[in-house]
One Martini backbone bead per residue (centre of mass of N, CA, C, O) as a GRO file, in nm:
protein
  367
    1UNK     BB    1   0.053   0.064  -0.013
    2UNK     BB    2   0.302   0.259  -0.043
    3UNK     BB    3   0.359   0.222  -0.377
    4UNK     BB    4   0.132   0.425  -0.475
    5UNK     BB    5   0.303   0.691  -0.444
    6UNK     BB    6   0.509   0.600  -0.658
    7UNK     BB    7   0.354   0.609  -0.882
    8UNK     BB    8   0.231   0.900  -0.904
    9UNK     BB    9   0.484   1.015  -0.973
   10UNK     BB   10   0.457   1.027  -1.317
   11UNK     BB   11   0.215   1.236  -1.313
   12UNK     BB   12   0.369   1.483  -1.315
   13UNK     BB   13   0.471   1.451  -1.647
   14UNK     BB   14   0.213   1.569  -1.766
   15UNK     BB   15   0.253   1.801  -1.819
   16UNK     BB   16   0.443   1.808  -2.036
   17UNK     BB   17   0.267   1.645  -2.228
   18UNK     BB   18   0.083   1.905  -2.260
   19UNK     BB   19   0.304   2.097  -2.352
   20UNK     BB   20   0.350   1.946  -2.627
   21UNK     BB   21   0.053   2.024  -2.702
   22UNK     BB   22   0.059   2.317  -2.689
   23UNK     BB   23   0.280   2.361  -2.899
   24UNK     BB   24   0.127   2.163  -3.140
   25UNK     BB   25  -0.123   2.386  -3.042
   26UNK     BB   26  -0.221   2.684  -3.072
   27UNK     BB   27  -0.526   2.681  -3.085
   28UNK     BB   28  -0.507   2.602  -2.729
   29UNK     BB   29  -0.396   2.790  -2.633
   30UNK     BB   30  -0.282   3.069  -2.500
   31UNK     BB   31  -0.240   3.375  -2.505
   32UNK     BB   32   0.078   3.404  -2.395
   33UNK     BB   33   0.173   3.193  -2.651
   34UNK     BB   34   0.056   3.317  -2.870
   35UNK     BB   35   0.291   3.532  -2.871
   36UNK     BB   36   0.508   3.402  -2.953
   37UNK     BB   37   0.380   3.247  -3.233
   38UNK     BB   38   0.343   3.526  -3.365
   39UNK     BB   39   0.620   3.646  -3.390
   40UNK     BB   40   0.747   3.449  -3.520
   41UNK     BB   41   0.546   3.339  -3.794
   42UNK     BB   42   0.606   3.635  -3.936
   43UNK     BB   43   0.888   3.609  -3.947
   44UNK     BB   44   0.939   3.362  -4.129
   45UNK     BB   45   0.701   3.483  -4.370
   46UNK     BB   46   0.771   3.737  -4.442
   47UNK     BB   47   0.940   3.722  -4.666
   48UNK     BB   48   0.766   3.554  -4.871
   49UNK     BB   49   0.511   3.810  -4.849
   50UNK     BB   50   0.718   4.088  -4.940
   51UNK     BB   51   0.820   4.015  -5.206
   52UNK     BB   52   0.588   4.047  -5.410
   53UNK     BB   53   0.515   4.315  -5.324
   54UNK     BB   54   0.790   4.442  -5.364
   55UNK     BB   55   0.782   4.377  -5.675
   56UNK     BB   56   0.422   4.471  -5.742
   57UNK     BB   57   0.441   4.729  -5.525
   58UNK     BB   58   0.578   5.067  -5.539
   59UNK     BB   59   0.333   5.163  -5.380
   60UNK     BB   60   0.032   5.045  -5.180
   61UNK     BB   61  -0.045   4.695  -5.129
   62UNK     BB   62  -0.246   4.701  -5.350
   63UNK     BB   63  -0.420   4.537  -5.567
   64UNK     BB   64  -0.432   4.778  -5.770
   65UNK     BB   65  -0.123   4.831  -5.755
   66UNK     BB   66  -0.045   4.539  -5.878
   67UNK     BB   67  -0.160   4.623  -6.184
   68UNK     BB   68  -0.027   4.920  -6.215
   69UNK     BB   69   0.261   4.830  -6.234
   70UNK     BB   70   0.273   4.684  -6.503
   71UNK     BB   71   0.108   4.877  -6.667
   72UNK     BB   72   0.383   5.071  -6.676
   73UNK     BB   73   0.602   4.863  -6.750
   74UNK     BB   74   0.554   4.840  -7.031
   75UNK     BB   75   0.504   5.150  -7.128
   76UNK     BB   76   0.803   5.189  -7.068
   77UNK     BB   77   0.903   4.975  -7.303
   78UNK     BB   78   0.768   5.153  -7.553
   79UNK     BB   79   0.876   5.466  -7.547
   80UNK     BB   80   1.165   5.434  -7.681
   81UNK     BB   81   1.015   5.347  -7.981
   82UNK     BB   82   0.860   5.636  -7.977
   83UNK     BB   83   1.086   5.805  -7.976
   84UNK     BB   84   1.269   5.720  -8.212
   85UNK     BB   85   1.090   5.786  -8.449
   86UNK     BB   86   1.074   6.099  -8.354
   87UNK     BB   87   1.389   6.122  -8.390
   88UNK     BB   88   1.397   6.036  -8.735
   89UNK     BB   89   1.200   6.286  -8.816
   90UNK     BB   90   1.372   6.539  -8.691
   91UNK     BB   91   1.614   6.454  -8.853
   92UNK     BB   92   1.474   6.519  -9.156
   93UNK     BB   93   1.385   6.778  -9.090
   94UNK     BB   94   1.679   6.881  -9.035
   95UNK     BB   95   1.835   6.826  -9.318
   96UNK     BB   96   1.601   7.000  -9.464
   97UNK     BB   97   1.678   7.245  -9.330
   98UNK     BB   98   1.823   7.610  -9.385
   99UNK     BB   99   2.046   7.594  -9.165
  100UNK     BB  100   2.135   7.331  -9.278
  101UNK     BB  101   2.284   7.094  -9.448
  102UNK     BB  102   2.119   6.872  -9.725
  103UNK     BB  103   2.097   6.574  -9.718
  104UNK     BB  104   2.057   6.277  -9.833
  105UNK     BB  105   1.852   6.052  -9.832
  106UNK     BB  106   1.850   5.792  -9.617
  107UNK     BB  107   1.944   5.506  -9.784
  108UNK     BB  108   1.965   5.605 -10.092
  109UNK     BB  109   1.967   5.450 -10.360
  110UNK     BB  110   2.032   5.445 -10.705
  111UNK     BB  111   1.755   5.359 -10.763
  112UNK     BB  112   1.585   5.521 -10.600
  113UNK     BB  113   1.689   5.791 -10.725
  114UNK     BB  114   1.618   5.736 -10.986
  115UNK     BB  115   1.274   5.712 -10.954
  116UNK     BB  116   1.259   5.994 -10.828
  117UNK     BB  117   1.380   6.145 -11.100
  118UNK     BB  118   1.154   6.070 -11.268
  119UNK     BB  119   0.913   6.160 -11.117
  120UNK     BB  120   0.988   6.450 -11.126
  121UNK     BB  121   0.969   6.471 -11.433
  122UNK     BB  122   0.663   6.383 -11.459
  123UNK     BB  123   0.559   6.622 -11.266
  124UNK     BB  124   0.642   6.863 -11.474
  125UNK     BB  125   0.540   6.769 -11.672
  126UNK     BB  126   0.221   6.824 -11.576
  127UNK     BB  127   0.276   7.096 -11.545
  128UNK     BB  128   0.485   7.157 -11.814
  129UNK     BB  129   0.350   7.081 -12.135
  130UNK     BB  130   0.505   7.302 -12.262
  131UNK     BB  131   0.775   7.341 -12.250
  132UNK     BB  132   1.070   7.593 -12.348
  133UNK     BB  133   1.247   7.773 -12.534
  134UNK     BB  134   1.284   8.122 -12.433
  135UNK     BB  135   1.405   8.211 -12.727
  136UNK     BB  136   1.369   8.393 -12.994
  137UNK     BB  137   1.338   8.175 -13.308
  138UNK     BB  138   1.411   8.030 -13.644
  139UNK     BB  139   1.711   7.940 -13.630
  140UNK     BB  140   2.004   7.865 -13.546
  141UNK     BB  141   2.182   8.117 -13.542
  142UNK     BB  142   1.977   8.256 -13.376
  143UNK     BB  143   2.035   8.068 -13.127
  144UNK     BB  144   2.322   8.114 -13.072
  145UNK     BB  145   2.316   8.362 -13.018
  146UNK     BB  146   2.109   8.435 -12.783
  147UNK     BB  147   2.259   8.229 -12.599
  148UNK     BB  148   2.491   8.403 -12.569
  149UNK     BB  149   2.295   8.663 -12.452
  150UNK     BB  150   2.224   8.515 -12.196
  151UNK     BB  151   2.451   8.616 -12.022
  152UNK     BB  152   2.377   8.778 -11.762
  153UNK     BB  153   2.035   8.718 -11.811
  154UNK     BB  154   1.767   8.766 -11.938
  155UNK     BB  155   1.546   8.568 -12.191
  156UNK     BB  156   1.379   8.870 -12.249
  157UNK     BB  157   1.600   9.087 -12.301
  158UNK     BB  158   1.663   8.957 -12.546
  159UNK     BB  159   1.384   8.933 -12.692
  160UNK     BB  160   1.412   9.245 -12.719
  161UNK     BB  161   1.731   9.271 -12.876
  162UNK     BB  162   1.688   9.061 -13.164
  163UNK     BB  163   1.556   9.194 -13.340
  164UNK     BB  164   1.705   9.423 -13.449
  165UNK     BB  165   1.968   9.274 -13.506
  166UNK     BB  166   1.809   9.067 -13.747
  167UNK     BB  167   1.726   9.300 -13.921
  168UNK     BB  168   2.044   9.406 -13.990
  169UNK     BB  169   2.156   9.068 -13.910
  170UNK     BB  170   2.067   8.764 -14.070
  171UNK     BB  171   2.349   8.691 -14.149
  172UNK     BB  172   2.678   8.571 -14.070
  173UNK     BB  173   2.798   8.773 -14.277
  174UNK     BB  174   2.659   9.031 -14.189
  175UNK     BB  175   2.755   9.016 -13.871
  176UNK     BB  176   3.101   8.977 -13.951
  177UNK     BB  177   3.074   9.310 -14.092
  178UNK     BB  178   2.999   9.442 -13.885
  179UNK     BB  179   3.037   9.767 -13.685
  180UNK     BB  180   3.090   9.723 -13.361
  181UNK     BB  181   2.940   9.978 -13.259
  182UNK     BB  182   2.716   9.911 -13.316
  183UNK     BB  183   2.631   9.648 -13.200
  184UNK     BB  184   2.666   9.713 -12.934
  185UNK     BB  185   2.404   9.929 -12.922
  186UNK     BB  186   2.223   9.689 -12.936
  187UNK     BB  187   2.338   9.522 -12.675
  188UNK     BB  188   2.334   9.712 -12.433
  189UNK     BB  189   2.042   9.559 -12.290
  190UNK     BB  190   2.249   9.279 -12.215
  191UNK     BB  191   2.514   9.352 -12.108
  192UNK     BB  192   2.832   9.325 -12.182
  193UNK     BB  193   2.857   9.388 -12.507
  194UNK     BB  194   3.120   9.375 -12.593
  195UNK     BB  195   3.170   9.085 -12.512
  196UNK     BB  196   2.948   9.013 -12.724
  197UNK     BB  197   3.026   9.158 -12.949
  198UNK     BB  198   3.252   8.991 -13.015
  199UNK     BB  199   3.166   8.711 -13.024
  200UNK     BB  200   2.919   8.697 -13.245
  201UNK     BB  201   3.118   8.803 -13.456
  202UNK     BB  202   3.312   8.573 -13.448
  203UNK     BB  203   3.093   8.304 -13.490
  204UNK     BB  204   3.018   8.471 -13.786
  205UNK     BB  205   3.284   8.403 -13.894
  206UNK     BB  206   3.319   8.086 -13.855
  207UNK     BB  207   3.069   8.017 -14.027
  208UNK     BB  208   3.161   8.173 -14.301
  209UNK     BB  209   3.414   8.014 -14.317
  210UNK     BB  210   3.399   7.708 -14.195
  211UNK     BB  211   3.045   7.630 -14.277
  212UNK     BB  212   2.865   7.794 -14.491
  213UNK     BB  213   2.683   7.970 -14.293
  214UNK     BB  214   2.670   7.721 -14.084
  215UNK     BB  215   2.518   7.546 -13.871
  216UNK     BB  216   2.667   7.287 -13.660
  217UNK     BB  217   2.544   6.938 -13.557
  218UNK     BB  218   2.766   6.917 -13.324
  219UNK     BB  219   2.975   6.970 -13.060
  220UNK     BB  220   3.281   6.981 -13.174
  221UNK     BB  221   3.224   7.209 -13.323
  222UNK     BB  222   3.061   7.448 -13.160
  223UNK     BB  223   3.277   7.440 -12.922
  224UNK     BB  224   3.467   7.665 -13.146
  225UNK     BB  225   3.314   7.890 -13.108
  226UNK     BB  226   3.274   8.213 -13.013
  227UNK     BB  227   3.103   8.172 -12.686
  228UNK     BB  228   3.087   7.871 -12.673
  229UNK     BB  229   2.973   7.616 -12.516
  230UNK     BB  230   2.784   7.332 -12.367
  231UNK     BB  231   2.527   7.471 -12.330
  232UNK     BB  232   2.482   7.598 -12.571
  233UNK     BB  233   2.536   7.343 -12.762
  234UNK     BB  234   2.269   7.186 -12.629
  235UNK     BB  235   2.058   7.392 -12.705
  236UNK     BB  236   2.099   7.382 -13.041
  237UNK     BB  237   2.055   7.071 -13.049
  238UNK     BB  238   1.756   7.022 -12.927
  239UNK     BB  239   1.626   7.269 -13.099
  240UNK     BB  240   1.751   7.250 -13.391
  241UNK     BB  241   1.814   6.918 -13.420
  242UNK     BB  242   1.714   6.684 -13.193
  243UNK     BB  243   1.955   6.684 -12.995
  244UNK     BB  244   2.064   6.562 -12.740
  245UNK     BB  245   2.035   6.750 -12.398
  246UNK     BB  246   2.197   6.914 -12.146
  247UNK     BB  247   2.112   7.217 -11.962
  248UNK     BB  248   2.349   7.369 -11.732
  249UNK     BB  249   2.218   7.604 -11.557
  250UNK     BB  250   2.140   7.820 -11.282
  251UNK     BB  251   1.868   7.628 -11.253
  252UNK     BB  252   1.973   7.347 -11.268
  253UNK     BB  253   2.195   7.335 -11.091
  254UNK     BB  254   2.016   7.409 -10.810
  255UNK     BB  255   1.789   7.190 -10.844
  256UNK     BB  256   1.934   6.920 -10.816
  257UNK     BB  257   2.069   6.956 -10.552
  258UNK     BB  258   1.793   7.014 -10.396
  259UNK     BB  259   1.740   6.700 -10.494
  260UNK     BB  260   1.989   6.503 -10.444
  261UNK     BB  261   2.115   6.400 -10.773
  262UNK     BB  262   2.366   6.581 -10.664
  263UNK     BB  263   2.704   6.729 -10.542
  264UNK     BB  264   2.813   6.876 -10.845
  265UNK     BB  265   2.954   7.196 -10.922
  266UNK     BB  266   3.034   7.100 -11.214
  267UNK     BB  267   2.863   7.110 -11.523
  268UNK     BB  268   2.988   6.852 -11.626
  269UNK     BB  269   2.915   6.702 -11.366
  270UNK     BB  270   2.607   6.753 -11.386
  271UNK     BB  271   2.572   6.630 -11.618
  272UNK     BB  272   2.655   6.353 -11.626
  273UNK     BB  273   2.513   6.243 -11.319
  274UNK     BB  274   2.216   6.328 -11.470
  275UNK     BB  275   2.229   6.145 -11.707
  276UNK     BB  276   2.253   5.872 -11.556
  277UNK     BB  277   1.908   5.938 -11.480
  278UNK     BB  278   1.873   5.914 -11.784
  279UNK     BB  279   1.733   5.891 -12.093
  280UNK     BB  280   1.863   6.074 -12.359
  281UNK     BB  281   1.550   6.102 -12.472
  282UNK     BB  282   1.509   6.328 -12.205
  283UNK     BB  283   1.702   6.583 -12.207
  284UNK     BB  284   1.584   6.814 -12.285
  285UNK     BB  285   1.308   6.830 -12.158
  286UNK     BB  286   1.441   6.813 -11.838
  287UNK     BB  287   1.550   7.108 -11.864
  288UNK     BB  288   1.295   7.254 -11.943
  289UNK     BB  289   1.166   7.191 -11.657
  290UNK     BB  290   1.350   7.291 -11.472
  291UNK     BB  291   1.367   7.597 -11.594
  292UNK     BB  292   1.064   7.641 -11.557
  293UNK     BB  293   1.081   7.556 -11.210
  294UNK     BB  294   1.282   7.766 -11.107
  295UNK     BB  295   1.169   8.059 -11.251
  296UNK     BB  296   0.856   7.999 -11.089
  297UNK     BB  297   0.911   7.815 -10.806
  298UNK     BB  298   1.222   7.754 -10.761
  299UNK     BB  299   1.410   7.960 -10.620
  300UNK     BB  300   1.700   8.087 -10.503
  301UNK     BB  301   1.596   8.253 -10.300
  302UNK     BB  302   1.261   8.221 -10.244
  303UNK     BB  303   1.074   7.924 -10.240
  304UNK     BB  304   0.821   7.816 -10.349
  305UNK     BB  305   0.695   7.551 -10.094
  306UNK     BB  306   0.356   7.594 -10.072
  307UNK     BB  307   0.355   7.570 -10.449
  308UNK     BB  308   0.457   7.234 -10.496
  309UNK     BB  309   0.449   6.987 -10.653
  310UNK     BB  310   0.724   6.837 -10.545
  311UNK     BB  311   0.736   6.808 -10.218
  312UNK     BB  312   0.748   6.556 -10.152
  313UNK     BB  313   1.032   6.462 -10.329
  314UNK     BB  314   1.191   6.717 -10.161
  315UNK     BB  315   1.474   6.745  -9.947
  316UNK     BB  316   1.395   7.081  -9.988
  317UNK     BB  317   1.130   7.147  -9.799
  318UNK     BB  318   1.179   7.476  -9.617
  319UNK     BB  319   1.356   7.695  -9.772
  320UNK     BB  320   1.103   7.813  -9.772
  321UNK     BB  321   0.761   7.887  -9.847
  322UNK     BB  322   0.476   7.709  -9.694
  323UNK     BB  323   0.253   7.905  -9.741
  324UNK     BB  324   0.023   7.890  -9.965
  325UNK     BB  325  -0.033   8.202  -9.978
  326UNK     BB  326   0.266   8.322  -9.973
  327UNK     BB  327   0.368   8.121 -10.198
  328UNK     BB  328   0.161   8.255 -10.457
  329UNK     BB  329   0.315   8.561 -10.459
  330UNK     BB  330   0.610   8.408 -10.577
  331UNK     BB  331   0.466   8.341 -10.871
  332UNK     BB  332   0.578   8.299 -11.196
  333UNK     BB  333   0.440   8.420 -11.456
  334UNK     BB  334   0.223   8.191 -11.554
  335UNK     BB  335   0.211   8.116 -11.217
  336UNK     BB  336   0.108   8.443 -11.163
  337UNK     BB  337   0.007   8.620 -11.412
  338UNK     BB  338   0.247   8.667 -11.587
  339UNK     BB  339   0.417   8.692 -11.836
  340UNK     BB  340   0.650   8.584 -12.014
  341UNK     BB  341   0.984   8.608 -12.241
  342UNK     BB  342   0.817   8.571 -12.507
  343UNK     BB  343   0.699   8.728 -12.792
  344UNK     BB  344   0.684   8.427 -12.973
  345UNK     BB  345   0.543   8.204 -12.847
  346UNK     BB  346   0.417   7.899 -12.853
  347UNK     BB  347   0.098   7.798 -12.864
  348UNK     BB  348   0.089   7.622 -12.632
  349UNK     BB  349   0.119   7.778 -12.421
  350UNK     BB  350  -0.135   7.994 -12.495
  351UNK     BB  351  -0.340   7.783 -12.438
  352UNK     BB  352  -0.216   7.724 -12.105
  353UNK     BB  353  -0.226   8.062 -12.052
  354UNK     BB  354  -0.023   8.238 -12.177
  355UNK     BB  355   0.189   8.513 -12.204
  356UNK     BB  356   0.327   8.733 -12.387
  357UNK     BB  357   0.573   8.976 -12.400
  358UNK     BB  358   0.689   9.270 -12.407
  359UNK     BB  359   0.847   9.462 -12.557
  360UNK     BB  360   1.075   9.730 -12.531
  361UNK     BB  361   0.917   9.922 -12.716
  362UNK     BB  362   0.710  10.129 -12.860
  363UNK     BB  363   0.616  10.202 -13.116
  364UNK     BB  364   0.590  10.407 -13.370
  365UNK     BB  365   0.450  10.627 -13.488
  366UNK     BB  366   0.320  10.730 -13.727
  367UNK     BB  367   0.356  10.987 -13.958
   0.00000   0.00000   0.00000
């Protein structure tokens, strides 16, 4: 009987198995339990949760939060696509500006320069389809004078100039013999007078010596008269015998350029350039388009760029006016609403709504 105390003693030990399951029951644990327990199981959990919010909401732990997070990111992605696009256009629209030299449109090949200025040659031809040599003249020989006669002046001021010229010496004989100072009081309003009355009247002895006073229509030939180079030659040849030539004066030179059709400067090298991106048979015309172009609305100082047929295919538009209104107010001749060039133009120009240029003096009253 005494041995049962001795039993009872493992009963203490009851606590122990007791506190073991209240370790692993945290659910009957007693409040000050659960307080350790709780501090511990954020502890341990914390990294886990903590990290997902902290990738996916740099804003404030809300699940709205957690949406617009990507929905920015993916934006943030797309921007730099599209800021790229518009560097660009305005890298291109840079090229194009009057402050800077405009370089050739970028990545042209060959080819494709080739397509754009034949395409440009095709829209001046449906703008211009009168477009003619702004001379007037009869014959070869008027031809290759006036065209001598036209070296630093306008072909309005010459074809007011010509007539008297050829009506006192028609023919290169007659001009040949003619005594240099009346030649000279004719050609007085056509500037340089001197130095032009030495040409003529030396091409005229050439012509009269050499060639039995006929204009030669070869290129070798031509370019030995004096005064003849070969700008004048290939317009003799174009218009007088209808052989291809390109003729490159100063507003050929200038819009080629602008087209970024070549970039050189010297005129024989802008001819090769130039020829090299058309079939022969469009040489004559093609100078025509060009010329007629410079003269009426791509001008030196201020091009009517708002008044342009052919703004879309042009690199250098921009270094003029391009309000349409301001720019129409630019537009010469026949494109302006003011006469041509020509005393006598061709019929179809007349057709096309040109006007001739007026006289230089008016007539002498009869009687």
């Amino acid at each position: 009987m005494k041995k049962a105390p001795e039993k009872a003693a493992p009963a203490k030990k009851a606590p122990a198995k007791k506190t073991a399951p209240t370790e692993a029951d945290p659910a009957k644990a007693d409040s000050p339990k659960e307080t350790p327990a709780a501090k511990k199981a954020p502890a341990k959990k914390t990294p886990t949760k903590k990290t997902a919010p902290t990738e996916a909401d740099p804003a404030k732990k809300t699940p709205a939060a957690k949406k617009t997070a990507p929905a920015k990111t993916a934006h943030a992605k797309k921007a730099p696509a599209k800021k790229a696009a518009v560097s660009k256009k305005d890298a291109t629209q840079a090229a194009a500006s009057p402050r800077t030299p405009a370089a050739p449109p970028r990545d042209e090949s060959h080819t494709a320069l080739v397509r754009r200025a034949r395409r440009i040659d095709r829209e001046l031809a449906e703008v211009y389809p009168y477009a003619h040599p702004e001379l007037d003249f009869e014959n070869p020989f008027q031809l290759v004078v006036a065209t001598v006669l036209s070296a630093q002046t306008t072909d309005l001021r010459v074809n007011q100039t010509t007539p008297a010229l050829f009506a006192a010496y028609p023919t290169p004989e007659d001009l040949a013999a003619a005594v240099p100072e009346e030649v000279e009081e004719i050609l007085r309003p056509t500037g340089f007078f001197r130095a032009k009355t030495r040409s003529v009247m030396g091409l005229s002895k050439a012509l009269a010596e050499e060639f039995g006073g006929e204009v030669p229509g070869r290129l070798e030939d031509l370019v030995k008269l004096p005064g003849v180079g070969r700008k004048t030659a290939f317009v003799v040849l174009g218009n007088a015998f209808g052989r291809p030539g390109i003729t490159v004066d100063t507003h050929f030179q200038r819009l080629v350029r602008r087209w970024k059709w070549t970039a050189e400067t010297e005129p024989d090298k802008i001819e090769a350039a130039v020829g090299a991106l058309f079939p022969a048979r469009d040489w004559t015309m093609l100078s025509h388009h060009v010329i007629f172009h410079g003269r009426r609305i791509c001008h030196a100082r201020k091009p009517a760029c708002g008044a342009c047929p052919i703004a879309p295919l042009c690199p250098a538009y921009g270094e003029g006016e391009t309000d349409p209104e301001k720019a129409k107010k630019l537009l010469k001749y026949e494109k302006g609403g003011f006469p041509g060039q020509r005393l006598n133009p061709p019929q179809s120009y007349l057709d096309a709504g040109g006007r001739p240029a007026p006289p230089a003096s008016p007539a002498p009253a009869a009687g």
